[in-house]
C-alpha positions as CSV (number, residue, x, y, z in Angstrom):
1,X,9.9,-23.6,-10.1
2,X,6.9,-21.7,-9.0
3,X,7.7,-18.7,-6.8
4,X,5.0,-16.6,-4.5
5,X,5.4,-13.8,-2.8
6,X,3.1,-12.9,-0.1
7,X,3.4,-9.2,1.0
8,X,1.1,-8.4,4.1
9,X,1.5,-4.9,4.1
10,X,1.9,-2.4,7.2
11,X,1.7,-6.3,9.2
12,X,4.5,-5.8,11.5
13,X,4.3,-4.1,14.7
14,X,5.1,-3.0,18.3
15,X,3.6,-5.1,21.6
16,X,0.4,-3.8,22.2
17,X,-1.3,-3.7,25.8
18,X,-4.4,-4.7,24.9
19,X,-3.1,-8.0,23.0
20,X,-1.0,-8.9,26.6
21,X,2.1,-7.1,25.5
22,X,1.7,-9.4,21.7
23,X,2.3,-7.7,18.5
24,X,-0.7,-8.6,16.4
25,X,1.4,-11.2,14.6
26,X,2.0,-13.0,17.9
27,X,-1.9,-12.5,18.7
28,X,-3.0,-13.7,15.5
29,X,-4.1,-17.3,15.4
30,X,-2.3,-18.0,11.9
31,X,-1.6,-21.7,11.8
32,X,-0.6,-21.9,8.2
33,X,1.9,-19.4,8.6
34,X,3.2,-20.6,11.8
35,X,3.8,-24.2,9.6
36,X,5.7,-23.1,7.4
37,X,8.2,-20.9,9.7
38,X,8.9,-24.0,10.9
39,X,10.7,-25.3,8.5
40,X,11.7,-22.3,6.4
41,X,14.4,-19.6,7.0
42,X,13.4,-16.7,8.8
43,X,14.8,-13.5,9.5
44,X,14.5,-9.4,9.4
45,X,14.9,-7.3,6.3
46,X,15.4,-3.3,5.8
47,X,13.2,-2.7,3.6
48,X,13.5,1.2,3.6
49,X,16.9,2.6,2.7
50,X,18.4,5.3,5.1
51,X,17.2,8.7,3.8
52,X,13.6,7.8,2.6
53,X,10.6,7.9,3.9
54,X,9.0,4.7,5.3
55,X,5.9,4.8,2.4
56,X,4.5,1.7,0.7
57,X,6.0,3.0,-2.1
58,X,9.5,2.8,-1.7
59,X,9.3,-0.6,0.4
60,X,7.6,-2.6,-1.8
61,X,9.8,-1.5,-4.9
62,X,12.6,-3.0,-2.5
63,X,10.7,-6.0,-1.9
64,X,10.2,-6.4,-5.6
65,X,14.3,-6.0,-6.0
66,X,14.3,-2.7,-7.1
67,X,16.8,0.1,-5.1
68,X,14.8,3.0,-4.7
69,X,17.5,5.0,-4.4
70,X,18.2,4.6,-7.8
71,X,14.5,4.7,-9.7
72,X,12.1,6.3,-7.1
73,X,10.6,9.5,-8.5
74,X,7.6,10.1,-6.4
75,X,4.3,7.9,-5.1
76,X,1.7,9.1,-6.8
77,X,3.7,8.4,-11.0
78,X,3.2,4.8,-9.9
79,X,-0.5,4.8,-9.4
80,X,-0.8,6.8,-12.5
81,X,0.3,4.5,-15.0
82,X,-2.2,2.4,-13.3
83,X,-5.0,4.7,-14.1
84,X,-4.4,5.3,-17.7
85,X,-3.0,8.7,-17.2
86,X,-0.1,9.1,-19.8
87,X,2.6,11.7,-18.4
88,X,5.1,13.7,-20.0
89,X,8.8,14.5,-18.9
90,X,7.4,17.7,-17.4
91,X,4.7,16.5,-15.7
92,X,4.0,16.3,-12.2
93,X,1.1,14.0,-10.3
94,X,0.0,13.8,-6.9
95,X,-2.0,11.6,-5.0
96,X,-5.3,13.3,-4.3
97,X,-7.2,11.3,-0.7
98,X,-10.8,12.3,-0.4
99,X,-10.4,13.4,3.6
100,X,-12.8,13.9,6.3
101,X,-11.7,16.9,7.9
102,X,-13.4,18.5,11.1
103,X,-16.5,21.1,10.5
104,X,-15.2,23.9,12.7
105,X,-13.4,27.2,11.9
106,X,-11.7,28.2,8.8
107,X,-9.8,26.3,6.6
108,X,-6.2,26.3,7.8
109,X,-7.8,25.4,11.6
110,X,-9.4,22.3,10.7
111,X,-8.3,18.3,12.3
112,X,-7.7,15.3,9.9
113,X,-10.9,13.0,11.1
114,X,-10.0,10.7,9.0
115,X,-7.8,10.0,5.9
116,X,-10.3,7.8,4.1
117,X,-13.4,9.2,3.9
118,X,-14.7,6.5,5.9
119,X,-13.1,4.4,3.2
120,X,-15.8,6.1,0.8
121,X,-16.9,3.5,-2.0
122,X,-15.0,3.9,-5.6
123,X,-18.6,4.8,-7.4
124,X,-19.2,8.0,-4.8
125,X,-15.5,8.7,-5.1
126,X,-16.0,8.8,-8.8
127,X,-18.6,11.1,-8.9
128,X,-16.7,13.4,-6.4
129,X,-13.7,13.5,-8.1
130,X,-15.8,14.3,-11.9
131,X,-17.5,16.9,-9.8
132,X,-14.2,18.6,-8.5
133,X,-12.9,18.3,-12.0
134,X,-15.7,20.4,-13.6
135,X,-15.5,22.7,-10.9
136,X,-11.6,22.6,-11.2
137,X,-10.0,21.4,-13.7
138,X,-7.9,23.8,-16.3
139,X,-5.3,23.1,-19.3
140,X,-2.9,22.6,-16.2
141,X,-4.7,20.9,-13.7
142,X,-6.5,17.5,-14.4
143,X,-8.5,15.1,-11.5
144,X,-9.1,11.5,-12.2
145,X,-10.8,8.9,-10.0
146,X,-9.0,6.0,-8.7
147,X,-10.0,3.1,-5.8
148,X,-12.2,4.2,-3.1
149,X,-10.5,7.5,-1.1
150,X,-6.9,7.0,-3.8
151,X,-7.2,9.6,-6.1
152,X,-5.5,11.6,-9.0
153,X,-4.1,15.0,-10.0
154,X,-2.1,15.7,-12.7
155,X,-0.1,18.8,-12.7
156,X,1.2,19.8,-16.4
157,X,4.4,21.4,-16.7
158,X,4.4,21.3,-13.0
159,X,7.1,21.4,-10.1
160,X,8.6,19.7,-7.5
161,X,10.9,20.4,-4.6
162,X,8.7,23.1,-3.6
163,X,8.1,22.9,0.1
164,X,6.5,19.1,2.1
165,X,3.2,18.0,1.0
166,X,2.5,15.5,3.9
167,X,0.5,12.4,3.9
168,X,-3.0,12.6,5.3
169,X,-3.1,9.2,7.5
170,X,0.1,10.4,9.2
171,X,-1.7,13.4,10.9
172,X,-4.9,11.7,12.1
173,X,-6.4,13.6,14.7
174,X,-4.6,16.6,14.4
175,X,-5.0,20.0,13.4
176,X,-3.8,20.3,9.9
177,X,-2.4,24.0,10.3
178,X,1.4,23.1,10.3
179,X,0.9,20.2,7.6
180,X,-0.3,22.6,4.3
181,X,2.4,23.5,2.4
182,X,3.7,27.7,3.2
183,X,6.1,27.2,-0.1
184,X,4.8,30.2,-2.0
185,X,5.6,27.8,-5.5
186,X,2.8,25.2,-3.8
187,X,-0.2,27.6,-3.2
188,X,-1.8,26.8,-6.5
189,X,-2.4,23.0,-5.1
190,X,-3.2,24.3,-1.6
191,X,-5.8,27.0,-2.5
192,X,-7.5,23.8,-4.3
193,X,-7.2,21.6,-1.4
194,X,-8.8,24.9,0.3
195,X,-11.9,25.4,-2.6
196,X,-12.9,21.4,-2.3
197,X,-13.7,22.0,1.1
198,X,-16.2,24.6,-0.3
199,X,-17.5,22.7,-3.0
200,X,-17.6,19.2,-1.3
201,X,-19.2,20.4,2.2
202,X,-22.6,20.2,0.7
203,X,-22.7,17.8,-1.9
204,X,-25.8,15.5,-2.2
205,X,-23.4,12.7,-1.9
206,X,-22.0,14.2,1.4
207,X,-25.7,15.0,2.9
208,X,-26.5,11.6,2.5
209,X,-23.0,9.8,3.7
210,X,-23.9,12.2,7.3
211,X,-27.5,11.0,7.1
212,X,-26.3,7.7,7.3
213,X,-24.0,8.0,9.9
214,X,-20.6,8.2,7.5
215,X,-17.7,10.3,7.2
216,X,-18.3,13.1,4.9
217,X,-15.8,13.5,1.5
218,X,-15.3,16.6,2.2
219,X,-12.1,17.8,1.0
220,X,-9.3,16.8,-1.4
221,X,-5.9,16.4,0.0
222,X,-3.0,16.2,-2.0
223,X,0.8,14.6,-1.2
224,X,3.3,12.1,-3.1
225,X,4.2,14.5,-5.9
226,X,6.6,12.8,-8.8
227,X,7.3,12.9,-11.9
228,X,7.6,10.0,-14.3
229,X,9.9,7.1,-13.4
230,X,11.8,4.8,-15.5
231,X,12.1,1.2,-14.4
232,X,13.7,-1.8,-15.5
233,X,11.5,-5.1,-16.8
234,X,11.3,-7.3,-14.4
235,X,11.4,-10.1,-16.9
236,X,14.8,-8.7,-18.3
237,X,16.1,-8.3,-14.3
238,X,15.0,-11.1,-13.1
239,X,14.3,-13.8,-16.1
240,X,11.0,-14.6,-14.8
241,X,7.3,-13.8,-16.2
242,X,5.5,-11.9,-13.0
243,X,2.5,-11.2,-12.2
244,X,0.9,-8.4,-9.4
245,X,-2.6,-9.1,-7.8
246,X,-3.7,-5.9,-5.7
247,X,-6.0,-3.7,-5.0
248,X,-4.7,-0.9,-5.0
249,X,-3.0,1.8,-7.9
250,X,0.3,1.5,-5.7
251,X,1.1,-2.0,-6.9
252,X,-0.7,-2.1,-9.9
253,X,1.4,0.8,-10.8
254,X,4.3,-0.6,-10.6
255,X,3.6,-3.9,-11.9
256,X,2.5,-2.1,-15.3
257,X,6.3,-0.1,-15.2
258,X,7.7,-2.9,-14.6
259,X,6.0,-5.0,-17.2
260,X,4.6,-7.7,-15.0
261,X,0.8,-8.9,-15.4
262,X,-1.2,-6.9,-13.6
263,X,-4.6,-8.7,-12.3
264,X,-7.6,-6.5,-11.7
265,X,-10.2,-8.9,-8.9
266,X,-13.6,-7.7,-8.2
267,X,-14.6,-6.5,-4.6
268,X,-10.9,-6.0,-4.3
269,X,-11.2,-3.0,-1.5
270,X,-7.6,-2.7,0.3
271,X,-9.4,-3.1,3.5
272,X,-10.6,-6.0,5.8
273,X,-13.9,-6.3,3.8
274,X,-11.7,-7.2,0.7
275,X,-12.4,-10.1,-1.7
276,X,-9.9,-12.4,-0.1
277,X,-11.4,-15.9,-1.9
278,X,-11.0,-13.6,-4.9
279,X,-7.2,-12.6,-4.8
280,X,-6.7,-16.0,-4.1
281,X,-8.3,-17.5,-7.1
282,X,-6.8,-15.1,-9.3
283,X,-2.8,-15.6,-7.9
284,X,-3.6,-19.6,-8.4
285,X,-5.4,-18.6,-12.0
286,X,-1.7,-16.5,-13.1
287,X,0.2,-19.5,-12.3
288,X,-1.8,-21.9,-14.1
289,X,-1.7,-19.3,-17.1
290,X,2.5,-19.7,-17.1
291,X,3.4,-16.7,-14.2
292,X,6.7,-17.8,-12.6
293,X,6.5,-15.3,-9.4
294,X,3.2,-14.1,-8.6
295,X,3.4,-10.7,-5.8
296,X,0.6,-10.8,-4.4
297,X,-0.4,-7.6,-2.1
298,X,-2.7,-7.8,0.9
299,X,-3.3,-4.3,2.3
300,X,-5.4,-4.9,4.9
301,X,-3.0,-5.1,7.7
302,X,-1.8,-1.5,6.8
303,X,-5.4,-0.1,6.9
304,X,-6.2,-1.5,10.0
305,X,-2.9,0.3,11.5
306,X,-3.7,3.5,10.2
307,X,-7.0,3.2,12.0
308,X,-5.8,2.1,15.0
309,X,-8.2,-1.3,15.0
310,X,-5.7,-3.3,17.0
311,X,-9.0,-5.9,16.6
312,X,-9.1,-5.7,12.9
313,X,-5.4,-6.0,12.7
314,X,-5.2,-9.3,14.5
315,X,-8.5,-10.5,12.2
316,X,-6.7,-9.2,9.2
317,X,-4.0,-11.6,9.4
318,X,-6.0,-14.6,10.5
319,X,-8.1,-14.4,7.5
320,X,-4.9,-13.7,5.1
321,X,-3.6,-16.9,6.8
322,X,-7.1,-18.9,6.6
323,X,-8.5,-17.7,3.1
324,X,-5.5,-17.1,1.3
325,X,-2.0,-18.8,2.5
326,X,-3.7,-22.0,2.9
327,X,-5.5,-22.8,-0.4
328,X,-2.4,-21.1,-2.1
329,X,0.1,-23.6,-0.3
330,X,-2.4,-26.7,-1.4
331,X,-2.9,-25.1,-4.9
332,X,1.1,-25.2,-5.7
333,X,1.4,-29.0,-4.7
334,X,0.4,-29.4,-8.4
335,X,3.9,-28.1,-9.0
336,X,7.0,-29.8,-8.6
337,X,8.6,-27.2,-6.8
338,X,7.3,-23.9,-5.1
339,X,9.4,-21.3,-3.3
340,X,7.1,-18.7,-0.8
341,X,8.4,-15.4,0.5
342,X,5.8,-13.8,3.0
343,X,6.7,-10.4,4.6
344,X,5.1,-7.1,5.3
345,X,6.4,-4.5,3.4
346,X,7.0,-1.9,6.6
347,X,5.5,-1.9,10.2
348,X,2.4,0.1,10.9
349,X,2.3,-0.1,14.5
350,X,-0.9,0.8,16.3
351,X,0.7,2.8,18.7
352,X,1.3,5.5,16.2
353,X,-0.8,4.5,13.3
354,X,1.7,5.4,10.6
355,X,4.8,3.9,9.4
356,X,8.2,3.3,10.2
357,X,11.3,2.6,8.8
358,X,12.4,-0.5,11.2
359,X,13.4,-3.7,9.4
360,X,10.4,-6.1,8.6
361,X,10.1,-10.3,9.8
362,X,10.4,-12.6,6.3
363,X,10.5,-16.3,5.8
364,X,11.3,-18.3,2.5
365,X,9.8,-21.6,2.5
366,X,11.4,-23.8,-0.2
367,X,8.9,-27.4,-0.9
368,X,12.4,-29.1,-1.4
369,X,13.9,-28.5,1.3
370,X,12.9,-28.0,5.2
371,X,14.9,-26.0,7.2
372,X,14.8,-25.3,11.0
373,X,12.8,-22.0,11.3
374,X,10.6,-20.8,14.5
375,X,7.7,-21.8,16.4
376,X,5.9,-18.1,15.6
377,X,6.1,-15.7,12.6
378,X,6.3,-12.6,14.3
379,X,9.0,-10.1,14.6
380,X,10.6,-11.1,18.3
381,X,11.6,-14.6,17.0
382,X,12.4,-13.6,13.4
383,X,15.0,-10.9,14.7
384,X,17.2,-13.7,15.6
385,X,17.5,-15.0,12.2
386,X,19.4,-13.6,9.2
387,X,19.3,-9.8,8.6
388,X,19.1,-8.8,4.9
389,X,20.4,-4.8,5.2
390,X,19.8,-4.2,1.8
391,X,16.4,-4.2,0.7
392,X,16.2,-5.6,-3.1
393,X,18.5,-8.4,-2.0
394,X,15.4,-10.3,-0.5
395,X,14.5,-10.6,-4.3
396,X,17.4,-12.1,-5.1
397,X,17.0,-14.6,-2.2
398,X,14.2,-15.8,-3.1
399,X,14.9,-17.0,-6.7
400,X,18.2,-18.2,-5.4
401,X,20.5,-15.2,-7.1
402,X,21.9,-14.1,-3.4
């Protein structure tokens, strides 16, 4: 048995006006999806325990059949291990996003432009992130580059519970005065976030991203402090070899903690420009190699929330559904039997262009057996299926352990 799982992330969402009242899932044109809910079991899954905060984090360690309850310890360990940065039991990591943030008044009175950079390419992120290590770094404090805006600080010997260090894409558009941490414990990563305004604001790499009509990298923001987690194998939970194709430290993270395979694919972005033929060929490529269970991550839908691109969203899923679903599904015929789990991980509705916490469509297509599903994946018509309440149990579903 071959088993896939399809995560879509941030793909769920609320009606939207300007698709006639649709949610993007409804608007998409997604015909392989759509055949398979036919005849596979569909329903609605909480994929965010009560009490935690709706990130990609926590969700997808659900999704994977882990209870975040029990082994979360921050965002930003995860996409450290998949870095290469080795922490200690005293140390402390954040995620560092290169921001845009507005060019008027002080510091403390600027508004987030945008979270991304303008999704800034990994080889200028690079050299910003070397630049505000030299300019930075100490025996405490180390940066080191990521994927495109997803960044790294490591904090040695450092703290946490000190105060909220928010997430940059949940306050587009506003002024970030109430968002930086006032816990006197934190000023040490604030006044940096502070001096990478001052050090980034005219760097040759920023003159020519505003000559060319991008968003300037000009400031470091950090949020999703942790310290280092301890999971369980998947291998050892589950009995299956696993592999993770993503593009982003997030997943990669967690498939290296949780000893699956971890796939690296060229032009692998996280956005809508993303090498979709690639991720595609390399999921296919693990299961010929012997992977039982392949997760593999899409994260453009998520983006395209964030950004409010109700367009982008719709297309996002339409080409996840042309260029990846569909050769996938004909690649696993080889097989005698193939089980498929496609879900988003959490909703990022366009509406507010962050995440919530509200339970998430899945189906489960088994190639043995059809079942009578719906007309349309898409929230409305999965909501009157089965409801999973607890998270890591849509693990066990699939693999036929629930």
């Amino acid at each position: 048995m071959k088993y896939l799982v399809l995560l879509c992330d941030g793909m769920a969402d609320h009606p939207v006006e300007s698709l006639g009242g649709k949610t993007p899932m409804q608007a998409a044109k997604k015909p392989n999806m759509d055949a398979l809910a036919k005849v596979s079991e569909v329903g609605m899954c909480k994929t965010v325990a009560d009490g935690m905060k709706p990130g990609s984090d926590v969700a997808n360690l659900a999704v994977m059949g882990y209870d975040a309850t029990k082994c979360y310890t921050g965002r930003s360990p995860l996409e450290a291990a998949s870095v290469g940065v080795e922490m200690s039991e005293s140390d402390v990591t954040f995620r560092c996003n290169l921001v845009t943030l507005s060019e008027d008044g002080d510091y403390d009175d600027k508004t987030m432009i945008d979270y991304s950079a303008g999704d800034i390419d990994s080889c200028d992120g690079a050299k910003l992130i070397e630049y505000l290590q030299s300019e930075l770094g100490t025996d405490e404090f180390s940066l080191y580059p990521g994927v495109s805006y997803r960044n790294l600080l490591l904090w040695r010997g450092g703290k946490t519970g000190i105060g909220t260090f928010t997430p940059p894409h949940d306050i587009s558009g506003r002024k970030i005065t109430e968002y930086l941490n006032s816990n006197p414990e934190a000023k040490p990563i604030i006044d940096m976030m502070r001096r990478s305004y001052d050090l980034l604001s005219n760097h040759e790499i920023n003159k020519r991203r505003i000559a060319e009509g991008k968003h300037p990298a000009n400031s470091a923001w950090f949020w999703g402090e942790g310290t280092k987690p301890t999971l369980e194998s998947f291998y050892d939970k589950f009995g299956l070899k696993a592999s993770v194709v993503s593009a982003v430290d997030l997943l990669k993270g967690i498939g290296k903690y949780t000893g699956m395979n971890v796939v690296d694919v060229n032009g692998a972005t996280g956005y809508i420009d993303t090498n979709f033929d690639g991720k595609k060929d390399a999921t296919l490529k693990e299961f010929e190699k012997g992977a039982d269970l392949v997760y593999l991550h899409i994260e453009a839908p998520d983006e395209c929330g964030h950004r409010f691109e109700t367009e982008n969203k719709v297309k996002s899923i339409e080409l996840i559904d042309s260029l990846v679903l569909g050769p996938i599904v004909k690649g696993l015929k080889k097989y005698d039997d193939f089980r498929i789990l496609i879900m988003p991980d959490h909703p990022t509705p366009l509406d507010i262009g962050t995440h919530t916490a509200e339970p998430v469509p899945f189906m489960i297509y088994d190639s043995r057996i059809e079942k009578n599903g719906v007309d349309c994946f898409c929230e409305s018509q999965a909501a009157d299926g089965e409801y999973i309440s607890f998270g890591p149990n849509i693990m066990k579903k699939l693999i036929d352990q629930l």
